[in-house]
Every structure is written in structure tokens, then in C-alpha cells.
C-alpha positions as CSV (number, residue, x, y, z in Angstrom):
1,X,113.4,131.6,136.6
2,X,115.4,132.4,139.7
3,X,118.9,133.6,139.6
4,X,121.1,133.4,143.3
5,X,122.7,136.8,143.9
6,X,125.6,134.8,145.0
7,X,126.1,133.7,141.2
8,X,125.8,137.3,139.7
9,X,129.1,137.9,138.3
10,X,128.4,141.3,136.1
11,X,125.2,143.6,135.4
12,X,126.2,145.8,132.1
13,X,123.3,148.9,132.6
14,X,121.9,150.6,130.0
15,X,121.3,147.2,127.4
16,X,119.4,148.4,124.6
17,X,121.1,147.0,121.7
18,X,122.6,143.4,121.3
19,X,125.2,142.8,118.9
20,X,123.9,145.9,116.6
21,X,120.3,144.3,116.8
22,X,117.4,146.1,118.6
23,X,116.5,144.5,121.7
24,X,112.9,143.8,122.9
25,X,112.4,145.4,126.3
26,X,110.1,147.3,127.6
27,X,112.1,150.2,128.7
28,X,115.2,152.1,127.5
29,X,117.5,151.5,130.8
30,X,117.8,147.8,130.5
31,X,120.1,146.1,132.5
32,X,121.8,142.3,131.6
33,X,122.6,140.6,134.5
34,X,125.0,137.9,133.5
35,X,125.5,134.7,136.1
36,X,127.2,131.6,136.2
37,X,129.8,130.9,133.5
38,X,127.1,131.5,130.3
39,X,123.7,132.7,132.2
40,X,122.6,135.8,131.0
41,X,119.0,138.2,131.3
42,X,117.9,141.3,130.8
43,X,115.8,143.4,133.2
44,X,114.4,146.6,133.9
45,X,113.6,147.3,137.5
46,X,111.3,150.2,138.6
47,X,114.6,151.7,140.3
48,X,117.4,151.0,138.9
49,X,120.0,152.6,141.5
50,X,117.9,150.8,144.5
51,X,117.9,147.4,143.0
52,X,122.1,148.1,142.4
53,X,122.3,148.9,145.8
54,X,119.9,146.0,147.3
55,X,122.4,143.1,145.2
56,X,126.1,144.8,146.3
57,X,124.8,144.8,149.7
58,X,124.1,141.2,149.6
59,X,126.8,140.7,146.8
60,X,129.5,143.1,146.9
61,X,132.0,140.9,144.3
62,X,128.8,141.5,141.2
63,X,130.6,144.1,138.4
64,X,129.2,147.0,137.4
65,X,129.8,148.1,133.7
66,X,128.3,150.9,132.4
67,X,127.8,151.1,128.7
């Protein structure tokens, strides 16, 4: 799957839980990147902060919510 960075509208960090269900990822800082109007995935990057930085350089409009 490919996702355009120009379509990222939000990435909510620190996903381990979805709706009060445990969530299968492989690592505790999780982020959901959510595109489009209803497109939604969850990643874990090796470096979190570097992949941030890498999208809002590209993408500066993409909203960061922390949980």
C-alpha cells in the first residue's frame, strides 16, 4: 500500500490501544497515520521523531496529536 504525503491529514503517536481493545503492533510507540476522508494505518518507524520531521518538511498542513 502507498499512502501520498500530500493526503496525510493527522498522525495520532503513541497508538496502542483502539477503542479499549489491544492493538497488534509490534512495538509500544505506534503511530496511526490517518489520510484521505476514512484512510487510516498504523506504523512504527525505527525513528519516530525523524520520520515526523521528514513528512512536515514535505507536508507541513499533517496534525500532530499526541495521546
Amino acid at each position: 500500500m502507498r499512502i501520498r504525503i500530500d493526503e496525510m491529514r493527522l498522525i495520532r503517536l503513541n497508538q496502542c490501544t483502539l477503542s479499549g481493545l489491544a492493538r497488534y503492533t509490534l512495538s509500544w510507540r505506534s503511530m496511526e497515520i490517518r489520510y484521505k476522508k476514512y484512510g487510516s494505518v498504523n506504523i512504527s518507524p525505527l525513528d519516530q521523531a525523524r520520520f515526523l520531521e521528514s513528512l512536515l518538511r514535505i507536508n507541513p498542513t499533517i496534525a500532530i496529536m499526541e495521546k
